[in-house]
PyMOL Python script that loads the backbone (N, CA, C, O; Angstrom):
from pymol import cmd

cmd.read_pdbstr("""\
ATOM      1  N   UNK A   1      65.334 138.276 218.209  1.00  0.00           N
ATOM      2  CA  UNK A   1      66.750 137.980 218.226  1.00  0.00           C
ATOM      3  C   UNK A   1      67.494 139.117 218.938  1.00  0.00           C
ATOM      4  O   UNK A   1      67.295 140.291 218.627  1.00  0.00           O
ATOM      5  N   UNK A   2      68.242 138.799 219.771  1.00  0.00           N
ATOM      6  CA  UNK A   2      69.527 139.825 220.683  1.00  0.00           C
ATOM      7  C   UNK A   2      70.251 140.106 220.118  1.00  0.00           C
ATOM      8  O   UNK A   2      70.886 139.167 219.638  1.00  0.00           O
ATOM      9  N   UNK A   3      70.706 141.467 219.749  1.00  0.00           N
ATOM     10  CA  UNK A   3      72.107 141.959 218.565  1.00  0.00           C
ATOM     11  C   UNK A   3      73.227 141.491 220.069  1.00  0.00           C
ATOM     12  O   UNK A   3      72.883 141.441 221.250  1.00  0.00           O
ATOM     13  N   UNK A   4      74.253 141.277 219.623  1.00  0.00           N
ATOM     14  CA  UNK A   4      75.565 141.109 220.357  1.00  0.00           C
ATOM     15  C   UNK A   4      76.875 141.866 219.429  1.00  0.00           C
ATOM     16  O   UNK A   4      77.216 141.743 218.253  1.00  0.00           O
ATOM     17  N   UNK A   5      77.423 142.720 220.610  1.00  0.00           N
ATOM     18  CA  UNK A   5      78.512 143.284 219.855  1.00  0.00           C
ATOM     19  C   UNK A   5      80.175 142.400 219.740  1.00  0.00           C
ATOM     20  O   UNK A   5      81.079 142.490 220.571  1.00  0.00           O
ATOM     21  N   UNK A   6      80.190 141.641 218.558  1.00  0.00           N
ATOM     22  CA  UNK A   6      81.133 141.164 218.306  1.00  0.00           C
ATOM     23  C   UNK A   6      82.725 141.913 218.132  1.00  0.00           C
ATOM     24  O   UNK A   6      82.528 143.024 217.638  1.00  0.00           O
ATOM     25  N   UNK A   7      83.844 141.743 218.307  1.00  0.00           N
ATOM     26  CA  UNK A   7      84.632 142.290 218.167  1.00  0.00           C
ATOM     27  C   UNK A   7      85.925 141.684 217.855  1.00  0.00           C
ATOM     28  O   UNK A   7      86.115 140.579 218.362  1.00  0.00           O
ATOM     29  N   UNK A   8      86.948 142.225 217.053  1.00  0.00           N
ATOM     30  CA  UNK A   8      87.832 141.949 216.692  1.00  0.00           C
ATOM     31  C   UNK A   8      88.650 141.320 217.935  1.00  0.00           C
ATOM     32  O   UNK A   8      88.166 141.460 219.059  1.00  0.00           O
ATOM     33  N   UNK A   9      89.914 140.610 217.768  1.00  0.00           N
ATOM     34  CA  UNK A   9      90.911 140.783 218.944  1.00  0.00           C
ATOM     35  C   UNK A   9      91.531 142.250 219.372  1.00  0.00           C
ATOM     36  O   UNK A   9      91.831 142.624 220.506  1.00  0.00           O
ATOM     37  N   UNK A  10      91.600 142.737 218.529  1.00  0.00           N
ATOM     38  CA  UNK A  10      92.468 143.999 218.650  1.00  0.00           C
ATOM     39  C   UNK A  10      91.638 145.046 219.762  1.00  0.00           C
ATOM     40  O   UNK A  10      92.151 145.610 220.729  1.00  0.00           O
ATOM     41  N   UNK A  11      90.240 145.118 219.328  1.00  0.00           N
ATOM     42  CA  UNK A  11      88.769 145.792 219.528  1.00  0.00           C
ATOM     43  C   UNK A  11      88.829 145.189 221.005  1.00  0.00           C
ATOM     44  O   UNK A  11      88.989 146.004 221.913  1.00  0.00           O
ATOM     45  N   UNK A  12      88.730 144.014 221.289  1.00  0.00           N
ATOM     46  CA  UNK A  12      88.665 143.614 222.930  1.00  0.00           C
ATOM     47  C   UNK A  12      89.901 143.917 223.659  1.00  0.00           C
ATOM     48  O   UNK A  12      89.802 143.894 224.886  1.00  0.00           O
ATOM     49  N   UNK A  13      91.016 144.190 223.166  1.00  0.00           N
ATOM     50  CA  UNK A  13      92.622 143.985 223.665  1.00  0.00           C
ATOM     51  C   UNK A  13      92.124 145.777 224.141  1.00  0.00           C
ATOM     52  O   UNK A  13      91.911 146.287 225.241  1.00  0.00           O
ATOM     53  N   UNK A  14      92.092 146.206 223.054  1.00  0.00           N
ATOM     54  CA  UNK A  14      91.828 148.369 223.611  1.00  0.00           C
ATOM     55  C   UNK A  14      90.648 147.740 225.031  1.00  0.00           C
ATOM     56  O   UNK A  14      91.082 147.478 226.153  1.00  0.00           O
ATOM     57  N   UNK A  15      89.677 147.649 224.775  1.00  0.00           N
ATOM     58  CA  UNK A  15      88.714 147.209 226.185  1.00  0.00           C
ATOM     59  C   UNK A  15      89.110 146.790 227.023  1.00  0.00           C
ATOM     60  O   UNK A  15      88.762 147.206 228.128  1.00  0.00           O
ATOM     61  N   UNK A  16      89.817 145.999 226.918  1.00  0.00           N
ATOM     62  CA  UNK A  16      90.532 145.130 227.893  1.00  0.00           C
ATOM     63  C   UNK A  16      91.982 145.750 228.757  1.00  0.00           C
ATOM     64  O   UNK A  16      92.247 145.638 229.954  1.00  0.00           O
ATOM     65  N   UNK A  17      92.548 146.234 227.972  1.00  0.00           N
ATOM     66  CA  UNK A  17      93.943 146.855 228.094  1.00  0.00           C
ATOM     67  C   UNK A  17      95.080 146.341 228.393  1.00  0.00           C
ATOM     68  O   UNK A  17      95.902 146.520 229.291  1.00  0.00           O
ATOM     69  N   UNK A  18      94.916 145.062 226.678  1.00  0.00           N
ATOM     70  CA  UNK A  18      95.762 143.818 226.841  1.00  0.00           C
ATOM     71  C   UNK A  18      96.247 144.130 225.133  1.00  0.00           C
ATOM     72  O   UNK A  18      95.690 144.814 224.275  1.00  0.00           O
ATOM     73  N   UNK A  19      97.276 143.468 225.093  1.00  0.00           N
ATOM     74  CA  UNK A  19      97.557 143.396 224.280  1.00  0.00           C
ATOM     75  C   UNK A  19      97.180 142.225 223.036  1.00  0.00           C
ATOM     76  O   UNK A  19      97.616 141.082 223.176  1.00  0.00           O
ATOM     77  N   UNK A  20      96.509 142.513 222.054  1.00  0.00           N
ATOM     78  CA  UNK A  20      95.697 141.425 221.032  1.00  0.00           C
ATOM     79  C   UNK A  20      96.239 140.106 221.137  1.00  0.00           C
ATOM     80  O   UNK A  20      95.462 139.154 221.060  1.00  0.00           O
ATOM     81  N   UNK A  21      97.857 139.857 221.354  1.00  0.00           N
ATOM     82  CA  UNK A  21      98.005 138.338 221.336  1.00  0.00           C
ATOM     83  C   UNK A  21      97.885 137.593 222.452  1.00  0.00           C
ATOM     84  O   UNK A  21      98.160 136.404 222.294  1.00  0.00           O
ATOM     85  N   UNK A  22      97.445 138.048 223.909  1.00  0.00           N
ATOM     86  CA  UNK A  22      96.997 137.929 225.209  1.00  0.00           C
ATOM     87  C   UNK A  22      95.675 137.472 224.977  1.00  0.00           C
ATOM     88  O   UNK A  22      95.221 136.625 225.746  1.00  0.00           O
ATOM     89  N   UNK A  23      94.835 137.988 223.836  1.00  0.00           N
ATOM     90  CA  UNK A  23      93.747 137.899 223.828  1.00  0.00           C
ATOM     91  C   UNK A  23      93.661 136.727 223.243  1.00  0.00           C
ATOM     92  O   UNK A  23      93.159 135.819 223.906  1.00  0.00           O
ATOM     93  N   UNK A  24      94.142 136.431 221.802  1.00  0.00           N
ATOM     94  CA  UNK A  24      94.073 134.885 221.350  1.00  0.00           C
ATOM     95  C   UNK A  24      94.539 133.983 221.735  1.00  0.00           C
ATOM     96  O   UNK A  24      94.103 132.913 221.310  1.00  0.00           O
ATOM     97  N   UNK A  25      95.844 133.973 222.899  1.00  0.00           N
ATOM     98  CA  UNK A  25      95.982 133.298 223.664  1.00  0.00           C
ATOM     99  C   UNK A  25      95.113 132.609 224.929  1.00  0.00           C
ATOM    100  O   UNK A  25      95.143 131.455 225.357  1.00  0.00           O
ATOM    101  N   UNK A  26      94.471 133.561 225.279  1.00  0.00           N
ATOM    102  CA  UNK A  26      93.334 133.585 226.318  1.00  0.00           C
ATOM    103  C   UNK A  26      92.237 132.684 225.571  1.00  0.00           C
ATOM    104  O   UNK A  26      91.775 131.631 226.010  1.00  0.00           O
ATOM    105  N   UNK A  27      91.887 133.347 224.272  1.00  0.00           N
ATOM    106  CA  UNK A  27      90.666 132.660 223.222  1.00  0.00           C
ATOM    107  C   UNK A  27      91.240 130.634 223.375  1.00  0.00           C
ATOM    108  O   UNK A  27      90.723 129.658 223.918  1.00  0.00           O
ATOM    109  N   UNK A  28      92.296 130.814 222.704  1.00  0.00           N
ATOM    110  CA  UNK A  28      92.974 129.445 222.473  1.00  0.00           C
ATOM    111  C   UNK A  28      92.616 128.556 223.576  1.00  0.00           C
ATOM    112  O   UNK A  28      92.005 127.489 223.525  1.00  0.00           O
ATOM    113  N   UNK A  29      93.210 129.318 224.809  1.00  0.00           N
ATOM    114  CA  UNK A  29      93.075 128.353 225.911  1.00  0.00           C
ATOM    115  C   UNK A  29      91.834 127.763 227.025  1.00  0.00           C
ATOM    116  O   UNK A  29      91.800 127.050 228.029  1.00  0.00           O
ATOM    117  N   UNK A  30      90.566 128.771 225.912  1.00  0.00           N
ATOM    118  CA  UNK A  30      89.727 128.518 227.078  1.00  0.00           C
ATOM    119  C   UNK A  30      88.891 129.659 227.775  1.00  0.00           C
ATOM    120  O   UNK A  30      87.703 129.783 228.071  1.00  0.00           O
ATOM    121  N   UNK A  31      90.172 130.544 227.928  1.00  0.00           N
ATOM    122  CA  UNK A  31      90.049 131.284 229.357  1.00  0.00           C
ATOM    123  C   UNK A  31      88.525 132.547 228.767  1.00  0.00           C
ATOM    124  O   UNK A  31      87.639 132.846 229.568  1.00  0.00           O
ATOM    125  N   UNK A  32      88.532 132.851 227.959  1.00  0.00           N
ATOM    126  CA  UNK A  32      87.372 133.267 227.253  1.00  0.00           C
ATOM    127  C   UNK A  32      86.660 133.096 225.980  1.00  0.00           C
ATOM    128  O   UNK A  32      87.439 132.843 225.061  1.00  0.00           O
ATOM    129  N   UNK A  33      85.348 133.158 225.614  1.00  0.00           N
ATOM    130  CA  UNK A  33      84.921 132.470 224.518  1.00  0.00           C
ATOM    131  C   UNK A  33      84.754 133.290 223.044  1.00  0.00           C
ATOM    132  O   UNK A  33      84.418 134.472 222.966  1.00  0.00           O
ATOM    133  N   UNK A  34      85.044 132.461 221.957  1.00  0.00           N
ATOM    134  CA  UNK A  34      85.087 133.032 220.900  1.00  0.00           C
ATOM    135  C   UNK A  34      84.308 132.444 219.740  1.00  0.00           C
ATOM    136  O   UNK A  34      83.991 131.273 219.529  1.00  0.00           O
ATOM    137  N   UNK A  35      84.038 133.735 218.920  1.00  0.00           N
ATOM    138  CA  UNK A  35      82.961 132.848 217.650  1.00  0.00           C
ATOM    139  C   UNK A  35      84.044 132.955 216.609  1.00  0.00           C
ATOM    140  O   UNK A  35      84.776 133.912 216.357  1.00  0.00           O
ATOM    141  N   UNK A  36      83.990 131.910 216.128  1.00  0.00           N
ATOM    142  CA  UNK A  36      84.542 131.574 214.964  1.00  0.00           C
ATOM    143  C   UNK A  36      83.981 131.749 213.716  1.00  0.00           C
ATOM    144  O   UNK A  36      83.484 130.674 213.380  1.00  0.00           O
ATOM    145  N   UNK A  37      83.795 132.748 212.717  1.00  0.00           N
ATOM    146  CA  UNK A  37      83.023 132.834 211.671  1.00  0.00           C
ATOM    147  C   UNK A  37      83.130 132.321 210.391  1.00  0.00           C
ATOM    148  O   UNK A  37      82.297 132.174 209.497  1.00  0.00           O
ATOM    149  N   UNK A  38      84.747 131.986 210.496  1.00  0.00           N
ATOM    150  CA  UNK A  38      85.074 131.551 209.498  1.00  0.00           C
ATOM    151  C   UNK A  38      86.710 130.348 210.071  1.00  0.00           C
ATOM    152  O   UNK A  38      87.449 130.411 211.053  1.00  0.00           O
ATOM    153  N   UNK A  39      86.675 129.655 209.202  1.00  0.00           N
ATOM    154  CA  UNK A  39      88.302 128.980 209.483  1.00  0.00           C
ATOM    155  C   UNK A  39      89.361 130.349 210.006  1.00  0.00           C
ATOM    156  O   UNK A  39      89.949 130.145 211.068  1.00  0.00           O
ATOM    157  N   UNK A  40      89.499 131.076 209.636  1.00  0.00           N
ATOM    158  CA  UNK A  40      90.531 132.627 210.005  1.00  0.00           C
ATOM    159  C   UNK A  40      90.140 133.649 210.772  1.00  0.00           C
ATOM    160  O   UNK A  40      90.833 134.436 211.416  1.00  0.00           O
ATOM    161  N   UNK A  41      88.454 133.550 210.604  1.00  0.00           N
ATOM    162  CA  UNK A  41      87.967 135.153 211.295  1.00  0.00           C
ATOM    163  C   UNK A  41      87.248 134.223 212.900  1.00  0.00           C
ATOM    164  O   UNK A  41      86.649 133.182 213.170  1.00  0.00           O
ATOM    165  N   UNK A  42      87.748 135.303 213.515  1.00  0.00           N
ATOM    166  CA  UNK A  42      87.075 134.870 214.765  1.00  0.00           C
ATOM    167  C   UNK A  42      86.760 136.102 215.917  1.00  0.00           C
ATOM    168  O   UNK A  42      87.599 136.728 216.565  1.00  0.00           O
ATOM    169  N   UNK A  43      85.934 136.176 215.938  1.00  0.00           N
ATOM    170  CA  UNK A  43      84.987 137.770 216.749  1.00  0.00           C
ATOM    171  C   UNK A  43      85.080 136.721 218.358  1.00  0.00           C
ATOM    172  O   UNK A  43      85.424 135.549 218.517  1.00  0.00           O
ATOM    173  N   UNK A  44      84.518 137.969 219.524  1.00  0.00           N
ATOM    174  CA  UNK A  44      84.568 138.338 220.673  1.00  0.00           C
ATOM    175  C   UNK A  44      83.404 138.962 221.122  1.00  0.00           C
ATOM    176  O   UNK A  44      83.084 140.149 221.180  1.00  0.00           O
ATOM    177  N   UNK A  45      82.701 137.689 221.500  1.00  0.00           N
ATOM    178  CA  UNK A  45      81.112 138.630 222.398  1.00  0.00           C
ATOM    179  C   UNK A  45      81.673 139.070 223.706  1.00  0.00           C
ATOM    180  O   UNK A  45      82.101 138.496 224.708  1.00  0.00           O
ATOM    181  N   UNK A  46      81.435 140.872 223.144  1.00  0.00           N
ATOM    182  CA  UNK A  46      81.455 141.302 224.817  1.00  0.00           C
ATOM    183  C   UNK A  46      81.185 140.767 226.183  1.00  0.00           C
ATOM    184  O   UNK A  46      81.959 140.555 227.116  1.00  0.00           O
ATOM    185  N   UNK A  47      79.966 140.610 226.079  1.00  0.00           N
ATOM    186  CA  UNK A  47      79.201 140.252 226.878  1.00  0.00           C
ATOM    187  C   UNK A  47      79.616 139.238 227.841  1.00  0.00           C
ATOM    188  O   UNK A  47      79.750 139.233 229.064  1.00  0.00           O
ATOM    189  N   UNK A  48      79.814 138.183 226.696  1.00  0.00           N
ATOM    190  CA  UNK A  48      80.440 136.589 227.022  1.00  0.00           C
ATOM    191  C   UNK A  48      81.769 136.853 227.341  1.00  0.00           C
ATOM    192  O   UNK A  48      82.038 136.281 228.397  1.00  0.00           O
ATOM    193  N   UNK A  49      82.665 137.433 226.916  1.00  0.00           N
ATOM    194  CA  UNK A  49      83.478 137.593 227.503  1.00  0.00           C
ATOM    195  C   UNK A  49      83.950 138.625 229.206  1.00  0.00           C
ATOM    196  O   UNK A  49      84.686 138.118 230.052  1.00  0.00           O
ATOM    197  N   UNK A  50      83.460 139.773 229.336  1.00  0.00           N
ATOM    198  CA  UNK A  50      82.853 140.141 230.838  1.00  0.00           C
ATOM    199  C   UNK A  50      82.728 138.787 231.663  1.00  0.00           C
ATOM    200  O   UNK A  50      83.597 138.475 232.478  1.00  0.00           O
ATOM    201  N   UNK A  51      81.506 137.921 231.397  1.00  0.00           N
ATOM    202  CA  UNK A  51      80.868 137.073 231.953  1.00  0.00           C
ATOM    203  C   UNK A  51      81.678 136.090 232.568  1.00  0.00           C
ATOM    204  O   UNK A  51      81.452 135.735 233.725  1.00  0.00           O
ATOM    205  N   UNK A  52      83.133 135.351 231.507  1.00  0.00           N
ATOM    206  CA  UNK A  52      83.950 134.471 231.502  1.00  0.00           C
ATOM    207  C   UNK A  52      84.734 135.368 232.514  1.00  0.00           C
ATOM    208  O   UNK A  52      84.704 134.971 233.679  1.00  0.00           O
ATOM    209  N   UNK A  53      85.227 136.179 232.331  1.00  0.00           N
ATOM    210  CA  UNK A  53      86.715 137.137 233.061  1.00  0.00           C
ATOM    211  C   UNK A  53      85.482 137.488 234.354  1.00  0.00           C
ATOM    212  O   UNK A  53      85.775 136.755 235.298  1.00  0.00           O
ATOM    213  N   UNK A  54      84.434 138.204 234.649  1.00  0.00           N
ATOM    214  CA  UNK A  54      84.267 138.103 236.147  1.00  0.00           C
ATOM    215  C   UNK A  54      83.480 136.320 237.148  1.00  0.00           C
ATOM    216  O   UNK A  54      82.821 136.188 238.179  1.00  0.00           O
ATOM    217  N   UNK A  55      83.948 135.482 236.287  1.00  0.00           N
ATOM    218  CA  UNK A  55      83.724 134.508 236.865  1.00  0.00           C
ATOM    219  C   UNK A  55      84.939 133.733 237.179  1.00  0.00           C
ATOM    220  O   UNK A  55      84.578 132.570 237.363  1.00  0.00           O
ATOM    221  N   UNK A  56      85.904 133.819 237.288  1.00  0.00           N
ATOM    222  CA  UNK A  56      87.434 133.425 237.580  1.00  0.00           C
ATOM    223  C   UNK A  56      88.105 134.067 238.787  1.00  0.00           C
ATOM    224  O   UNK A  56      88.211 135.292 238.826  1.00  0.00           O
ATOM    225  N   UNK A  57      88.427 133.526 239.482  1.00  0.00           N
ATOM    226  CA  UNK A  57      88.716 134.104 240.670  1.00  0.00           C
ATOM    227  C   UNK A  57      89.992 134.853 240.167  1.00  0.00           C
ATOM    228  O   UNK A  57      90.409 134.517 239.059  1.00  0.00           O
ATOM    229  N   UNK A  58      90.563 135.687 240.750  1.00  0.00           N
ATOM    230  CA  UNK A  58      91.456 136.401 239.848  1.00  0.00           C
ATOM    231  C   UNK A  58      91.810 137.003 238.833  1.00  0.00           C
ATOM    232  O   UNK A  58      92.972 137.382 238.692  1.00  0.00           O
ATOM    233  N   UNK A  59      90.895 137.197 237.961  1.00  0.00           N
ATOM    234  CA  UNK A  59      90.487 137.400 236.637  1.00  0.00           C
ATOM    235  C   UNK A  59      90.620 138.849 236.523  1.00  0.00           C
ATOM    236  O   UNK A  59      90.210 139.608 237.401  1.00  0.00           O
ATOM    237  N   UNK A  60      91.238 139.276 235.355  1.00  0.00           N
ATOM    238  CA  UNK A  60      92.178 140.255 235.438  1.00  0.00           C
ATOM    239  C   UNK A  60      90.706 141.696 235.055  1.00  0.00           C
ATOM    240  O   UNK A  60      89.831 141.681 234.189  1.00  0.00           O
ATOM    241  N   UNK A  61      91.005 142.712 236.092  1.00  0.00           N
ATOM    242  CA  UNK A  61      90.193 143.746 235.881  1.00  0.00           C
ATOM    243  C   UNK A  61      89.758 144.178 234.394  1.00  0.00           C
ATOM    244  O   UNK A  61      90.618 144.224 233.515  1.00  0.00           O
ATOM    245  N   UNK A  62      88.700 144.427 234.179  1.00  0.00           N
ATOM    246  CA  UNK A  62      88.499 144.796 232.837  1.00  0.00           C
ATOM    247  C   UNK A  62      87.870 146.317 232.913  1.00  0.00           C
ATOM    248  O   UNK A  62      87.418 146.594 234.024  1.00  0.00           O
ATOM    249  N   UNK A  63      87.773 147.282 231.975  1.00  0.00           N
ATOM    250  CA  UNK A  63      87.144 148.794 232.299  1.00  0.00           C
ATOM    251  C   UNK A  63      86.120 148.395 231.237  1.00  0.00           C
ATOM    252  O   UNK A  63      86.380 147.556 230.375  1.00  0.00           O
ATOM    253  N   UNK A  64      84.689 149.168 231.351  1.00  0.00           N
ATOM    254  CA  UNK A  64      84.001 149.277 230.539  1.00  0.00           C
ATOM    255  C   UNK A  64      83.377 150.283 229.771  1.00  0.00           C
ATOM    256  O   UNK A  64      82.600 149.977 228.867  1.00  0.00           O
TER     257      UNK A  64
END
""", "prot")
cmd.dss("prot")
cmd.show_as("cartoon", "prot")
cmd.util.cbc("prot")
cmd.orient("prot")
């Protein structure tokens, strides 16, 4: 099994250098993917997310 580092919104928003409700907005719409762990909790595979944001043409720089 592959560990994956899951992360809060807040946790990807610092990575990202967005602000957390950019991020669930983004989650909401699509634009990157999210695990849902529970009805309320919902984590952020790095990985998968990188993957989603450098596959969009325009897709907003991310630092790593």
């Amino acid at each position: 099994m592959i560990d994956t580092e899951l992360l809060t919104a807040i946790q990807l928003a610092e990575r990202l250098n967005l602000r957390p409700s950019t991020v669930r907005v983004w989650a909401r719409r699509g634009r990157i993917p999210a695990v849902r762990l529970s009805p309320k909790v919902v984590r952020f595979d790095w990985l998968a997310v990188l993957t989603a944001l450098r596959g969009r043409k325009g897709a907003t720089p991310c630092r790593e």
